[in-house]
C-alpha positions as CSV (number, residue, x, y, z in Angstrom):
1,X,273.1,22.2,124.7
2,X,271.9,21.8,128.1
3,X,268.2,20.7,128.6
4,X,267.2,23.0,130.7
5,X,268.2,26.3,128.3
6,X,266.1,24.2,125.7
7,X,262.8,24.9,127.8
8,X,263.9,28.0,129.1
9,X,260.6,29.8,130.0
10,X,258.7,26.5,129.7
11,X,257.1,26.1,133.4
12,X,256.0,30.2,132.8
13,X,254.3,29.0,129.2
14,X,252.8,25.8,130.8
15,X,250.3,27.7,133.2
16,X,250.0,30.6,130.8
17,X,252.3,32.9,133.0
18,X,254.3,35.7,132.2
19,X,258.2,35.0,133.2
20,X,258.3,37.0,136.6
21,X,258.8,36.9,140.0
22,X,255.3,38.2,141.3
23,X,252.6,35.9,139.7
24,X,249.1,35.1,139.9
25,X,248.9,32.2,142.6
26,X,244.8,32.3,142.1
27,X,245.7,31.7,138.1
28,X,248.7,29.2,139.1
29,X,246.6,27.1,140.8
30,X,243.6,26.8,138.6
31,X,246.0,26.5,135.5
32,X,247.5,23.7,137.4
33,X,244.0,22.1,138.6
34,X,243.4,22.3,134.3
35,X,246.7,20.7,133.6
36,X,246.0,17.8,135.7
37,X,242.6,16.9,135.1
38,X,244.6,16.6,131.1
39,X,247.3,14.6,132.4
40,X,247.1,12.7,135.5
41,X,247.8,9.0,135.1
42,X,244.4,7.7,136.6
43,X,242.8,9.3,133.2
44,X,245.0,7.2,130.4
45,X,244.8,3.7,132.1
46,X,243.1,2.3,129.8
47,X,245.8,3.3,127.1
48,X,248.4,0.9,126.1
49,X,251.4,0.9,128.2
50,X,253.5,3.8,125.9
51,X,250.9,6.2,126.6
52,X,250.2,5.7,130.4
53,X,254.1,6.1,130.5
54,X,254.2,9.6,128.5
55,X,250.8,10.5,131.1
56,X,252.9,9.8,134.0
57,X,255.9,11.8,132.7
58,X,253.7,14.7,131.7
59,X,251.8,14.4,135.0
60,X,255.7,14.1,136.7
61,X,256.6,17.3,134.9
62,X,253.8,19.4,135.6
63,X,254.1,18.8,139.2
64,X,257.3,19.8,139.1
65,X,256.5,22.7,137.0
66,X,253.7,23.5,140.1
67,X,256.1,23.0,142.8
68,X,258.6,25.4,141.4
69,X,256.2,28.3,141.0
70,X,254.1,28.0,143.8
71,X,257.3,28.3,146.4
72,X,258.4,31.9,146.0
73,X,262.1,30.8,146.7
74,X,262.0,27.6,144.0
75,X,260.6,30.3,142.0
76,X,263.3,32.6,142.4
77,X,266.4,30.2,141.9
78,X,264.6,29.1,138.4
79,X,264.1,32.9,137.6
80,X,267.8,33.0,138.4
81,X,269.0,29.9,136.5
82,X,266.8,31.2,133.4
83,X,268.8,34.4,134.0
84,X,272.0,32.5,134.4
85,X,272.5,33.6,137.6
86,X,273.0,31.1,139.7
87,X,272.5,31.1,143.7
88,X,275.5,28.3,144.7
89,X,273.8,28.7,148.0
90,X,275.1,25.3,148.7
91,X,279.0,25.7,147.9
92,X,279.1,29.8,148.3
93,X,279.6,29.8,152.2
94,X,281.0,33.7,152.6
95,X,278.3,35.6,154.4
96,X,278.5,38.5,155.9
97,X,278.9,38.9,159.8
98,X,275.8,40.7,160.5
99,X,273.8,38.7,158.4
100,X,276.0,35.4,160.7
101,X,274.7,37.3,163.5
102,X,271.4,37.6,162.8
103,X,271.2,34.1,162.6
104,X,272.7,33.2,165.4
105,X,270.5,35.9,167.2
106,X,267.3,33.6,165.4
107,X,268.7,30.2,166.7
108,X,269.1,31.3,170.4
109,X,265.5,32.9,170.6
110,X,264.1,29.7,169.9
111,X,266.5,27.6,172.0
112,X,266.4,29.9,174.8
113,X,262.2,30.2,174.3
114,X,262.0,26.3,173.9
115,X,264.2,25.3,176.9
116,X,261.6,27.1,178.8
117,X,258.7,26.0,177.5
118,X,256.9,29.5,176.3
119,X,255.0,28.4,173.1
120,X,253.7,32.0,173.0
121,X,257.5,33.2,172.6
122,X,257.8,31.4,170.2
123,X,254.5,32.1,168.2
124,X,255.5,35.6,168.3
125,X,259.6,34.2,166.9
126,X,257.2,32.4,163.9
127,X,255.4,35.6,163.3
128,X,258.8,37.7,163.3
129,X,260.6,35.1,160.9
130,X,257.1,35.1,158.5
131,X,257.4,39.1,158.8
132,X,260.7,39.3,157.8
133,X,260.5,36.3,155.2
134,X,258.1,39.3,154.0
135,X,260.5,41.8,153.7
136,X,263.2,39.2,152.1
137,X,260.6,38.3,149.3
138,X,259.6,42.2,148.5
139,X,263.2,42.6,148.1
140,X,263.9,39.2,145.6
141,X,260.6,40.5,143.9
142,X,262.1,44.2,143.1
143,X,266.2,42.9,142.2
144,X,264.1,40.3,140.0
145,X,260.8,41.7,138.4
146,X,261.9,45.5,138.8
147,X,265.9,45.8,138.7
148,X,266.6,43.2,136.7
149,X,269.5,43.0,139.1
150,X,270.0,39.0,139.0
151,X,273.6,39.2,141.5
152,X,271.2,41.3,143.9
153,X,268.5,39.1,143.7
154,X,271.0,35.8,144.4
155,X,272.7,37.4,146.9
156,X,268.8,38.0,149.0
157,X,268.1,34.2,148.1
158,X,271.4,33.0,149.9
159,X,269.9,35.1,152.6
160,X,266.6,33.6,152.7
161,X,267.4,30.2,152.4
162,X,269.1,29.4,156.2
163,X,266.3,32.5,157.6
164,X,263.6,30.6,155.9
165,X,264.7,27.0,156.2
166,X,266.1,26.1,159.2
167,X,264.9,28.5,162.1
168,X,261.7,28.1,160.8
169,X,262.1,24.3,160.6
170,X,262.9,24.4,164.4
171,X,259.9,26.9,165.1
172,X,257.4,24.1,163.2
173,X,258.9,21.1,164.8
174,X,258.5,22.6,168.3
175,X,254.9,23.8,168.1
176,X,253.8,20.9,165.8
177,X,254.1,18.6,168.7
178,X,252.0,20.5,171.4
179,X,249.1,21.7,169.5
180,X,246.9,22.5,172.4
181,X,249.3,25.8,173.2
182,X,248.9,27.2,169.8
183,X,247.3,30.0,168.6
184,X,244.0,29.0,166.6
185,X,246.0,31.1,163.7
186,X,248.8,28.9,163.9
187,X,246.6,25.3,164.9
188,X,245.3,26.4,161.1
189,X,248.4,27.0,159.4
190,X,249.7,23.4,160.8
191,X,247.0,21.9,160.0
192,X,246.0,21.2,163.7
């Protein structure tokens, strides 16, 4: 039997979570904050060497557990798998052409807005991608927590995958690198 149907809801029972998209990120965190103080390696290295090894696997596996429920899509493809619904959004290719489109329209805003230099068109491009990233999540959240509808749900993470990945990937690497145009909203968000 595969591993991973062994510990089916395990990352959910780890921070005391119910299985479901829409979670408590306040009690994710602070779960996870617990978890560590229990496990982290720095703690059990006085142990013999068996035991700092099991700390650093538990300590491995709870940041993976973290990872995968604080991102909303890593969430989503693990609610999927538990459902047995896979995604395959890296063999399953066939989109459809307005969705094609709408990526193409994405990629050409920010190369047309980068080529001439307007870091304000392309705060406003950020802000359009995070509002519709919104509307891509609300609509994961009810095929998932609501529906139940798990080949809705797969279909809207294909989607948000390239629309939250790569565009946004460009937007970032572009405004990263001239911090002195950005919005003090975005200068935060980067980290600037």
């Amino acid at each position: 039997e595969d591993f991973f149907l062994k510990r089916r809801h395990w990352f959910f029972a780890l921070f005391g979570l119910r299985r479901a998209y829409r979670i408590d990120a306040a009690q994710l965190d602070q779960a996870y904050h617990e978890m560590q103080g229990q496990v982290h390696p720095d703690r059990h290295a006085h142990l013999p060497e068996t035991e700092r090894r099991l700390s650093m696997q538990w300590a491995t596996q709870v940041n993976e557990a973290y990872r995968t429920l604080k991102k909303p899509l890593l969430r989503a493809h693990y609610l999927l798998r538990l459902a047995g619904a896979e995604t395959d959004h890296e063999s399953n290719t066939a989109m459809s052409p307005a969705f094609l489109m709408e990526q193409m329209e994405w990629r050409e805003a920010v190369a047309e807005a980068r080529a001439a230099g307007e870091h304000h068109e392309l705060e406003k491009l950020m802000q359009r991608l995070e509002k519709h990233g919104g509307e891509i999540r609300a609509e994961i959240e009810r095929d998932l927590d609501a529906k139940k509808d798990y080949a809705a749900a797969a279909d809207a993470v294909r989607q948000a995958c390239p629309a939250g990945t790569h565009v946004e990937v460009e937007l970032d690497w572009d405004t990263r690198w001239e911090p002195q145009r950005m919005s003090p909203e975005l200068k935060v968000r980067f980290g600037w």
